[in-house]
C-alpha atoms as an extended CHARMM CRD file, in Angstrom:
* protein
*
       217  EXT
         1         1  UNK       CA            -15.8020000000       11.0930000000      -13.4930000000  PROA      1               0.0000000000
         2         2  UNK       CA            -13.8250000000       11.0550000000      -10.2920000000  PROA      2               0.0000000000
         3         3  UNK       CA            -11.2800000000       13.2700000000       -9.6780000000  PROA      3               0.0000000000
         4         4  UNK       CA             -7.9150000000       12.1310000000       -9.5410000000  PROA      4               0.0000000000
         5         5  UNK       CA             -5.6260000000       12.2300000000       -5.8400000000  PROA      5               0.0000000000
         6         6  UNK       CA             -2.7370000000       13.3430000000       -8.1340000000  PROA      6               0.0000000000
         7         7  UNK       CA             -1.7490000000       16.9910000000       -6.5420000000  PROA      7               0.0000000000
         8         8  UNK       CA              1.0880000000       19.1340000000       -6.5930000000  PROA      8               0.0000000000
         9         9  UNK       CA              1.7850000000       19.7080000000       -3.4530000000  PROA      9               0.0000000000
        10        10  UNK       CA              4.2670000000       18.4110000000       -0.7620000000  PROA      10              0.0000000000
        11        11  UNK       CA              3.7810000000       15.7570000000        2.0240000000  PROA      11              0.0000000000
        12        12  UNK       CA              3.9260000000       16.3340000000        5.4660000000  PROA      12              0.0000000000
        13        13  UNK       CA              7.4410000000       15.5390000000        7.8680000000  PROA      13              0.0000000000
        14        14  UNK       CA             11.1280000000       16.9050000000        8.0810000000  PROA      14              0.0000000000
        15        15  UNK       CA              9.5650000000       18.7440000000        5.1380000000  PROA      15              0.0000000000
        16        16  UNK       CA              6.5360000000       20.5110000000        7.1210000000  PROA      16              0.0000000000
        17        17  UNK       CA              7.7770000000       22.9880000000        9.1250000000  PROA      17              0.0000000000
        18        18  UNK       CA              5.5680000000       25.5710000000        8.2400000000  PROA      18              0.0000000000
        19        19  UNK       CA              4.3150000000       28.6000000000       10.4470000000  PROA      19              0.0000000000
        20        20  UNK       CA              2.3220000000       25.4900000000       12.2740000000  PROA      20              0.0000000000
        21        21  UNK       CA             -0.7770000000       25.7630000000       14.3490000000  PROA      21              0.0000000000
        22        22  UNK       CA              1.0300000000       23.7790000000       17.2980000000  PROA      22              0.0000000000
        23        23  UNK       CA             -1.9180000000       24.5270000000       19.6190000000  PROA      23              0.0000000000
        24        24  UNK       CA             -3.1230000000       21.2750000000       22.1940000000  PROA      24              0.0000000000
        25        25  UNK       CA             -5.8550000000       19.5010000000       20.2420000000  PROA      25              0.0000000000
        26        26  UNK       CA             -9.0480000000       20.1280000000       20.1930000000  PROA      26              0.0000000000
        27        27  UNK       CA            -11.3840000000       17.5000000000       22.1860000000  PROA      27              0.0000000000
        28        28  UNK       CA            -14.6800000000       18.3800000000       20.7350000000  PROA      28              0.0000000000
        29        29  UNK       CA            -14.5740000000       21.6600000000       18.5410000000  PROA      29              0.0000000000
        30        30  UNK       CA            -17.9710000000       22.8490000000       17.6080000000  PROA      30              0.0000000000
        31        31  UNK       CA            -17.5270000000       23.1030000000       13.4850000000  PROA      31              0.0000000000
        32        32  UNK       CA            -19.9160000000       23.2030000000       10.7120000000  PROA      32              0.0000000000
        33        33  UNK       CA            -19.0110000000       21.7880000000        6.9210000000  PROA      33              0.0000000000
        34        34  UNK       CA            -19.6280000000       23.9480000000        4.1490000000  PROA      34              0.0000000000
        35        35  UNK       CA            -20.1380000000       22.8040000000        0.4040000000  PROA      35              0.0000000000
        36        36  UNK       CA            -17.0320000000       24.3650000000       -1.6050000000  PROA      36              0.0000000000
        37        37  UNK       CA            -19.3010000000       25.6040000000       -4.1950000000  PROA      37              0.0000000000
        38        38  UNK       CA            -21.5230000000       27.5730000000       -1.6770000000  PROA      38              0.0000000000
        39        39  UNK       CA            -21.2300000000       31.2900000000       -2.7850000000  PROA      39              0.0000000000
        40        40  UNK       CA            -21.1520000000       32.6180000000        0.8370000000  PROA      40              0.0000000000
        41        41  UNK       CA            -17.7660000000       30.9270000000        1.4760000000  PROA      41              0.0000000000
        42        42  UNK       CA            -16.6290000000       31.9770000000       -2.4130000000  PROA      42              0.0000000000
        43        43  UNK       CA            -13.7250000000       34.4790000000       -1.0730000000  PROA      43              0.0000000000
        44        44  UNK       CA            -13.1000000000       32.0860000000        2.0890000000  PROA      44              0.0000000000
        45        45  UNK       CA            -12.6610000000       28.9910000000       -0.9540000000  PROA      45              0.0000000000
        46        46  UNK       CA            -10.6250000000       31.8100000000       -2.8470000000  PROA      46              0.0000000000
        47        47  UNK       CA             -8.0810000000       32.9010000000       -0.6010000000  PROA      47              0.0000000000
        48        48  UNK       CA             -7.1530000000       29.4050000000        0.8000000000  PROA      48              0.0000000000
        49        49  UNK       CA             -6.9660000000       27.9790000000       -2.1660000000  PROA      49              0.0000000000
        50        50  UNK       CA             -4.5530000000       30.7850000000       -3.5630000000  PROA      50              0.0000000000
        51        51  UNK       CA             -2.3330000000       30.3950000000        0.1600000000  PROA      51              0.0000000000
        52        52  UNK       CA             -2.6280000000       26.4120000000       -0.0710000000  PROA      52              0.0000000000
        53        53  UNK       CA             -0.9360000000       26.9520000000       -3.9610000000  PROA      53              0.0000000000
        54        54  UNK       CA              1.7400000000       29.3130000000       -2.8450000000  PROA      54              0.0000000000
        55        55  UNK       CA              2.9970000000       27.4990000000        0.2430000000  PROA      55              0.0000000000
        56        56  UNK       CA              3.2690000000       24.4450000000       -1.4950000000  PROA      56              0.0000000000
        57        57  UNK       CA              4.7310000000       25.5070000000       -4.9660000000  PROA      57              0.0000000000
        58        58  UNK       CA              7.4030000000       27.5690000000       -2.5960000000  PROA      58              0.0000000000
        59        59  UNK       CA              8.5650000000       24.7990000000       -0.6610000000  PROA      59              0.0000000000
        60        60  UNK       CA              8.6040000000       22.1410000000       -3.9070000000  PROA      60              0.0000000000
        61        61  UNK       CA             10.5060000000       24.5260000000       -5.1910000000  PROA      61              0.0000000000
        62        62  UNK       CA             12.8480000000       25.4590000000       -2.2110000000  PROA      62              0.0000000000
        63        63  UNK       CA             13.1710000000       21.2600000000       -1.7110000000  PROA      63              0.0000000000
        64        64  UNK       CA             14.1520000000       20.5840000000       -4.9950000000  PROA      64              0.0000000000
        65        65  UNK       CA             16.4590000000       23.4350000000       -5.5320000000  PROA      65              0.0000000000
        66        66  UNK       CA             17.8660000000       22.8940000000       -2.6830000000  PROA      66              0.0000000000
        67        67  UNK       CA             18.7720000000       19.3140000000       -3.3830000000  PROA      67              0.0000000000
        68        68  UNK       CA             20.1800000000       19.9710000000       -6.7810000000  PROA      68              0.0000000000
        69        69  UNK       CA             22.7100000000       22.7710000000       -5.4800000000  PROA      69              0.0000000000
        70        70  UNK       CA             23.3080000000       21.3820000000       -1.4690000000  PROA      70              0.0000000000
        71        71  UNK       CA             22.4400000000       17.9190000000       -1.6950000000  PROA      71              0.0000000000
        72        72  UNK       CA             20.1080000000       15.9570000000        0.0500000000  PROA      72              0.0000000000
        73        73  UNK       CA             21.7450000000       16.0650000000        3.4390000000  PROA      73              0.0000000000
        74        74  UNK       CA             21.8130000000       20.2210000000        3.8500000000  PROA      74              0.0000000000
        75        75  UNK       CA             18.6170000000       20.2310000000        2.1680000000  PROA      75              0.0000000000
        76        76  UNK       CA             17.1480000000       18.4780000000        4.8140000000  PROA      76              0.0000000000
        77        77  UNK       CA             18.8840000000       20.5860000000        8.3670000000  PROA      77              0.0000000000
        78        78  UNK       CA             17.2660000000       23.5480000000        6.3710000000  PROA      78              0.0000000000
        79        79  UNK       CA             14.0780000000       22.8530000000        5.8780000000  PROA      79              0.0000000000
        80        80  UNK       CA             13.9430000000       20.7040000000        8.8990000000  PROA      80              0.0000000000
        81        81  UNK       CA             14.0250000000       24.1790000000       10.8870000000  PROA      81              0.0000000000
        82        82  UNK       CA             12.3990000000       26.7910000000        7.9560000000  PROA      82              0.0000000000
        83        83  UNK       CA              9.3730000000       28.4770000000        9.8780000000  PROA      83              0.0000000000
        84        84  UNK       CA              7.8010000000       29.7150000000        6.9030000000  PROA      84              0.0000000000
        85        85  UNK       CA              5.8450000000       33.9690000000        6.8850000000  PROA      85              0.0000000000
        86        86  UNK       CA              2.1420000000       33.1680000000        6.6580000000  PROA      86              0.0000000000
        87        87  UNK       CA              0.9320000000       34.2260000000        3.4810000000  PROA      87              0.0000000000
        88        88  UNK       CA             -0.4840000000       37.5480000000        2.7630000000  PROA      88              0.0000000000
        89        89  UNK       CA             -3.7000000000       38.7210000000        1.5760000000  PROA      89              0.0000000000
        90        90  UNK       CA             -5.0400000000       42.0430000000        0.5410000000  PROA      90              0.0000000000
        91        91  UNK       CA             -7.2260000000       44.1740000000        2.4860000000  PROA      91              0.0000000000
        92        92  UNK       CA            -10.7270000000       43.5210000000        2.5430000000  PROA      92              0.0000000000
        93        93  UNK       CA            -10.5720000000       39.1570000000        2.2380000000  PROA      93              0.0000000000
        94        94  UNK       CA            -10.0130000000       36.9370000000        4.7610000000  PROA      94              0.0000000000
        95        95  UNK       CA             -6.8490000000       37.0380000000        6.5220000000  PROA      95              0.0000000000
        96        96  UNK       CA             -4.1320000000       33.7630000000        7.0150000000  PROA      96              0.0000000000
        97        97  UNK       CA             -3.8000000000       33.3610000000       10.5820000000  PROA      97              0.0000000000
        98        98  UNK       CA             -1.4850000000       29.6380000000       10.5970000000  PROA      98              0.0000000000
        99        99  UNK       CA             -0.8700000000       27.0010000000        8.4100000000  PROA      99              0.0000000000
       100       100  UNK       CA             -0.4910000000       23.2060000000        9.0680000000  PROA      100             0.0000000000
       101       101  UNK       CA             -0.0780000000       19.6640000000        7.4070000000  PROA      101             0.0000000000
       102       102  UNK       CA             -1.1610000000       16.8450000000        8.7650000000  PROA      102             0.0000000000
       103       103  UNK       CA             -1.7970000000       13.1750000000        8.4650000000  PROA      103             0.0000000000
       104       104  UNK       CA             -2.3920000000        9.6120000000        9.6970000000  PROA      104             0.0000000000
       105       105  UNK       CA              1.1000000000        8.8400000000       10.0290000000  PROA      105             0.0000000000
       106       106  UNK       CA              2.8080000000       11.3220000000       11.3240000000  PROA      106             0.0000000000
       107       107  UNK       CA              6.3010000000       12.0470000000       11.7310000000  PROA      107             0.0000000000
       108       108  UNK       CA              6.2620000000       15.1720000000       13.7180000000  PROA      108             0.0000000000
       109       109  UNK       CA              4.3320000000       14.6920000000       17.0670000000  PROA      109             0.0000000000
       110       110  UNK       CA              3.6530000000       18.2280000000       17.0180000000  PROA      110             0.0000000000
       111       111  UNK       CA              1.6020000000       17.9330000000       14.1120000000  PROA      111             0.0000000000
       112       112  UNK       CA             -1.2800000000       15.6780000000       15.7880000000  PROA      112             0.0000000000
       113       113  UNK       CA             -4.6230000000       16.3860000000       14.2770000000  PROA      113             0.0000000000
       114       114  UNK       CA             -7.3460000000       17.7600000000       16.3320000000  PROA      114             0.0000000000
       115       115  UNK       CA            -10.5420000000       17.2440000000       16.1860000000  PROA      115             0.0000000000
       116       116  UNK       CA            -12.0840000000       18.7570000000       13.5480000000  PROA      116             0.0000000000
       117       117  UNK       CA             -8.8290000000       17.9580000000       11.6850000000  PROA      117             0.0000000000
       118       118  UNK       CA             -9.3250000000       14.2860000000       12.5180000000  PROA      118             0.0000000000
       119       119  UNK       CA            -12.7230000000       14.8500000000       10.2670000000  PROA      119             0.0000000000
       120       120  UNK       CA            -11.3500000000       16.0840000000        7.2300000000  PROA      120             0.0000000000
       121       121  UNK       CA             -9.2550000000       13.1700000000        7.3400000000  PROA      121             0.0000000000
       122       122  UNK       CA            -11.6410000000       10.4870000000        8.0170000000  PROA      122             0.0000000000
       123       123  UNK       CA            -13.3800000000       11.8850000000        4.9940000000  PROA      123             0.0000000000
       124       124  UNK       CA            -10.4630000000       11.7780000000        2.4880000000  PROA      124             0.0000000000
       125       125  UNK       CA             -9.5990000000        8.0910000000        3.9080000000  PROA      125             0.0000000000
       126       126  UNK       CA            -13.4810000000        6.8150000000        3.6790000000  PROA      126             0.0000000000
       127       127  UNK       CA            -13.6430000000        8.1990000000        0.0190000000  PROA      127             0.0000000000
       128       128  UNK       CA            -10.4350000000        6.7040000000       -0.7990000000  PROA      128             0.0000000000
       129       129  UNK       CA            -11.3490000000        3.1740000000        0.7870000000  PROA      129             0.0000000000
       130       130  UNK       CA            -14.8930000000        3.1200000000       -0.3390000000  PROA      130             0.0000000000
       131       131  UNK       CA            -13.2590000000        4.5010000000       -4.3400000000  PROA      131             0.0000000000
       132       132  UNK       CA            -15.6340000000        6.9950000000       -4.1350000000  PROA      132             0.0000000000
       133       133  UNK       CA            -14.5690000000       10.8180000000       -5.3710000000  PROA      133             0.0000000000
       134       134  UNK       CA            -12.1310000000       11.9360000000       -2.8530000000  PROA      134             0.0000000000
       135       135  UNK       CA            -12.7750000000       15.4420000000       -2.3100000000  PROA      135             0.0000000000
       136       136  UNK       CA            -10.3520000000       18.0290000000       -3.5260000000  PROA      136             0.0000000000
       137       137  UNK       CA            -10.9120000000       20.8730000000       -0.9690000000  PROA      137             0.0000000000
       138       138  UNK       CA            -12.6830000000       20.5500000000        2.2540000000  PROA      138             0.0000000000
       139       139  UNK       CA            -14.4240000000       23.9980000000        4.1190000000  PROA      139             0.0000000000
       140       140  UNK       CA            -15.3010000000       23.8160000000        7.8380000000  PROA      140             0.0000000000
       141       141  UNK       CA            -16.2810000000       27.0280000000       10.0310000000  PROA      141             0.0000000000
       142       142  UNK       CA            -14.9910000000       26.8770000000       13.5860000000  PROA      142             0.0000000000
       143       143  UNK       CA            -17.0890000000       28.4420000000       16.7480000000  PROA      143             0.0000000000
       144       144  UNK       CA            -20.8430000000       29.2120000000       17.5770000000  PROA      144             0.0000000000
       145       145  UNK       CA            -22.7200000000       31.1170000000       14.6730000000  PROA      145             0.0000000000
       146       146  UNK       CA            -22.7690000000       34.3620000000       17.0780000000  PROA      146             0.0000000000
       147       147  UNK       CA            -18.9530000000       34.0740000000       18.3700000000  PROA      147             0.0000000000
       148       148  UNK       CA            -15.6240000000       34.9750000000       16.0390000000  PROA      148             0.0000000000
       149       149  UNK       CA            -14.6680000000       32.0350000000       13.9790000000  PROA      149             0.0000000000
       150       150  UNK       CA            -12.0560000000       30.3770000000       12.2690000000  PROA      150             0.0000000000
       151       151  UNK       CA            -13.0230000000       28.9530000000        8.9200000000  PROA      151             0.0000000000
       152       152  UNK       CA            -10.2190000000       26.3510000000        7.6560000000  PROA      152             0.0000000000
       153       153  UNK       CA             -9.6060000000       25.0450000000        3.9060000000  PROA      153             0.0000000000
       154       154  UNK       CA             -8.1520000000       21.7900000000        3.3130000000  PROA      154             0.0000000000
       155       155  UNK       CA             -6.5390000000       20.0730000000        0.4810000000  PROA      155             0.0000000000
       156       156  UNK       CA             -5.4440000000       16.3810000000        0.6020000000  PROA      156             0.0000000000
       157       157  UNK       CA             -1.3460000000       16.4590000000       -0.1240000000  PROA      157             0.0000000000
       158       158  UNK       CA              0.2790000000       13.0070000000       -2.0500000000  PROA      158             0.0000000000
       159       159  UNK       CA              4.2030000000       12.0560000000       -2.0270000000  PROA      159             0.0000000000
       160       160  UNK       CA              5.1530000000       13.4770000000       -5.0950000000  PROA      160             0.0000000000
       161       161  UNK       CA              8.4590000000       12.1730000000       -6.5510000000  PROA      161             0.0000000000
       162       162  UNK       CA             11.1480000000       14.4960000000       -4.7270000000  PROA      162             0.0000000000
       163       163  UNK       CA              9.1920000000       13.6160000000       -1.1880000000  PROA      163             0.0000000000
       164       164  UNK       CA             10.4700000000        9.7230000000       -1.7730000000  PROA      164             0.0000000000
       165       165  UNK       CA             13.9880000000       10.5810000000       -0.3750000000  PROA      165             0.0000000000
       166       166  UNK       CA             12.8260000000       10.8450000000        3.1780000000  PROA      166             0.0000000000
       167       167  UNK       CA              9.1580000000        9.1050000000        3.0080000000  PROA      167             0.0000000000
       168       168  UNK       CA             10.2500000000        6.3120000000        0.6460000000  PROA      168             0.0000000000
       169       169  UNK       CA             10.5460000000        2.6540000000        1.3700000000  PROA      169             0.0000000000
       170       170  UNK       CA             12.2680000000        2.7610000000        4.8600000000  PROA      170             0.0000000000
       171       171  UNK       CA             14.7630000000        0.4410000000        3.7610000000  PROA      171             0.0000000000
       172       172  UNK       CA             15.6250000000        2.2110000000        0.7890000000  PROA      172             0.0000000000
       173       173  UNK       CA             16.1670000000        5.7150000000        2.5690000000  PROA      173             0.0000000000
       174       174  UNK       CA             19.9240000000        6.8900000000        2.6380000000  PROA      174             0.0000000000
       175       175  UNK       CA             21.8210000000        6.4610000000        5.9830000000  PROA      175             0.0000000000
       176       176  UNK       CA             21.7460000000       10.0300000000        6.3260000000  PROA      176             0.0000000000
       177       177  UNK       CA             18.2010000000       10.3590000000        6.1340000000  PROA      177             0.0000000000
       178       178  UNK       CA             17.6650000000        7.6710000000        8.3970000000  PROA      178             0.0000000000
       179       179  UNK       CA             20.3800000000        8.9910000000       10.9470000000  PROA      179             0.0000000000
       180       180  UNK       CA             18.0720000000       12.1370000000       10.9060000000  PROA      180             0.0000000000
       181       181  UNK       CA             15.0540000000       10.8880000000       11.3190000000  PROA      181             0.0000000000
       182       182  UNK       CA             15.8700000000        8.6730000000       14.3330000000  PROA      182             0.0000000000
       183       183  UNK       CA             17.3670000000       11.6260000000       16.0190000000  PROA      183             0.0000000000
       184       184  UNK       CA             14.2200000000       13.9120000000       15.6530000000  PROA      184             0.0000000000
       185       185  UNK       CA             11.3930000000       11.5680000000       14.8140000000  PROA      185             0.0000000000
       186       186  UNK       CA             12.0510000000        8.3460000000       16.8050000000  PROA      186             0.0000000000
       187       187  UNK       CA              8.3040000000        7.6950000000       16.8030000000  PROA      187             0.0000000000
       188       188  UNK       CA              8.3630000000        8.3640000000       12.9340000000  PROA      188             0.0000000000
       189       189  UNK       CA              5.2430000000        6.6690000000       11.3510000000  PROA      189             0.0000000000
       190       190  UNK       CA              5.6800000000        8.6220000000        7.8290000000  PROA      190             0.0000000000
       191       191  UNK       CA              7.5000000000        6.0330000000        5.6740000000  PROA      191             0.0000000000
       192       192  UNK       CA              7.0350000000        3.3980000000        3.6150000000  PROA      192             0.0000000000
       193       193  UNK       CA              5.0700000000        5.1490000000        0.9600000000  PROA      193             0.0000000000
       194       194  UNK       CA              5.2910000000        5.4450000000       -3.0300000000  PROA      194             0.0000000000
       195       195  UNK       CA              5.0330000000        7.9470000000       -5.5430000000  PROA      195             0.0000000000
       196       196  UNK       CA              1.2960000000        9.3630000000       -5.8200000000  PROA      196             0.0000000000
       197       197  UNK       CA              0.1600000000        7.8470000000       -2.5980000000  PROA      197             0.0000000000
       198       198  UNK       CA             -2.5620000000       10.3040000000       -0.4040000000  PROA      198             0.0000000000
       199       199  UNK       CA             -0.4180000000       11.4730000000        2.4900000000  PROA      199             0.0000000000
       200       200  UNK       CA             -2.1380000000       13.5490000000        4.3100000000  PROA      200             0.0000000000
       201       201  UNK       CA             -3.6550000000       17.0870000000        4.4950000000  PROA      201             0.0000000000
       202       202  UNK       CA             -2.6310000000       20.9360000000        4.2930000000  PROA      202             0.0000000000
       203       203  UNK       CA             -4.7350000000       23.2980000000        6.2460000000  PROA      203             0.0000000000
       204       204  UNK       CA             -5.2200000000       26.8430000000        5.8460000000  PROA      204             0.0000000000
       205       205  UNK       CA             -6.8110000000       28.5380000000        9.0630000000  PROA      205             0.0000000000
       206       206  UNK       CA             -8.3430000000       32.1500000000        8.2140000000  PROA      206             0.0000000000
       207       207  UNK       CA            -10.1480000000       34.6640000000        9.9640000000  PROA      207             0.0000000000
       208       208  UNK       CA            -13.0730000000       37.2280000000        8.7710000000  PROA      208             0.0000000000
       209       209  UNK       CA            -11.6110000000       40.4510000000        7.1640000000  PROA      209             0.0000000000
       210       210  UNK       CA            -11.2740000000       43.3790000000        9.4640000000  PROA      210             0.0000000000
       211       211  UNK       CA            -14.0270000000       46.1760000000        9.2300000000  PROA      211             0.0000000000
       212       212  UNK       CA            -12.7720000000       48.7060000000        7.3090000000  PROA      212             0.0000000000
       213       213  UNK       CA            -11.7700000000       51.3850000000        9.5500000000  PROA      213             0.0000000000
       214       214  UNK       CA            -14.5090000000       54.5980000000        9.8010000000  PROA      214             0.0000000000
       215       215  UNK       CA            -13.1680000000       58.3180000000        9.7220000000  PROA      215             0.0000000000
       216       216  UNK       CA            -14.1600000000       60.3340000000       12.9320000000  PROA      216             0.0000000000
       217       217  UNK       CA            -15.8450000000       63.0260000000       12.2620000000  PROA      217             0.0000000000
């Protein structure tokens, strides 16, 4: 049975200011896929799962609260510039070090995928196309086997309903959201979409746990 590209989490845009990995992208990152269900990457799989959940049910939440008490309009100045804490974890699991969404289409320029971020969406878009199971978390580990590393999780992201006031049809989109966007996103390829469409992807970077400190003698 293939699993359904319904998931509750937020697109990518105005919207996706998160504490962002804006780093230069990669050109050819050395990075090695691992299968979800591989029990040496079981607390990796845990903890970004549990930090993907949390950053997106927090800024659904801030979004559509927001709307209902501010309106659209204020909404969107103050998520537009939210740089969101990185999550926390507890000692002894792997630790957040950045978040980031990205996508095909972007909106924000500083959101360009990298390499190995390019992958993980050439996968979701090849299972999608080909209406094969489109994967519902991806696992890479960054860096030479003998070298620190950076493992990522990713999670594809659709438009849910409440994203459709800024990534809707674009002639359908308020005059105030359109005002916006060609002030900060004049390049803006994030429109257009529907309800339920794939959008793009939210990545959670994360480093090995520190070694538990050792009492001198």
């Amino acid at each position: 049975m293939k699993t359904p590209l319904l998931l509750l989490l937020l697109a990518s845009g105005p919207l996706a200011c998160l504490a962002a990995d804006t780093s230069p992208p990669a050109v050819s990152p050395n990075f090695t896929w691992f299968d979800p269900a591989d029990p040496s990457v079981a607390a990796i799989r845990q903890v970004g799962e549990q930090s993907i959940s949390r950053v997106a049910n927090l800024l659904i939440f801030e979004v559509e609260h927001g709307i209902a008490a501010d309106g659209l309009s204020k909404t969107l100045e103050a998520v537009h510039l939210k740089n969101m804490v990185l999550p926390k974890t507890a000692a002894g699991l792997p630790r957040v070090t950045a978040v980031k969404r990205t996508s095909l289409g972007l909106r924000n320029p500083a959101n360009q995928a990298d390499a190995a971020e390019a992958a993980a969406l050439a996968k979701i878009d090849a299972a999608i196309k080909d209406g094969a199971e489109v994967p519902t978390l991806l696992i890479q580990r960054l860096g030479p086997a003998a070298a620190p590393v950076e493992w990522r999780v990713y999670r594809p992201i659709t438009t849910m309903p409440v994203c459709i006031n800024c990534h809707g049809p674009r002639n359908e989109l308020r005059p105030e959201v359109r005002d916006f966007l060609d002030q900060h996103y004049p390049t803006d390829n994030a429109a257009d979409y529907t309800s339920y469409k794939w959008r793009g992807i939210i990545r959670i970077s994360l480093a090995a746990p520190e070694p538990a400190a050792t009492k001198g003698k």
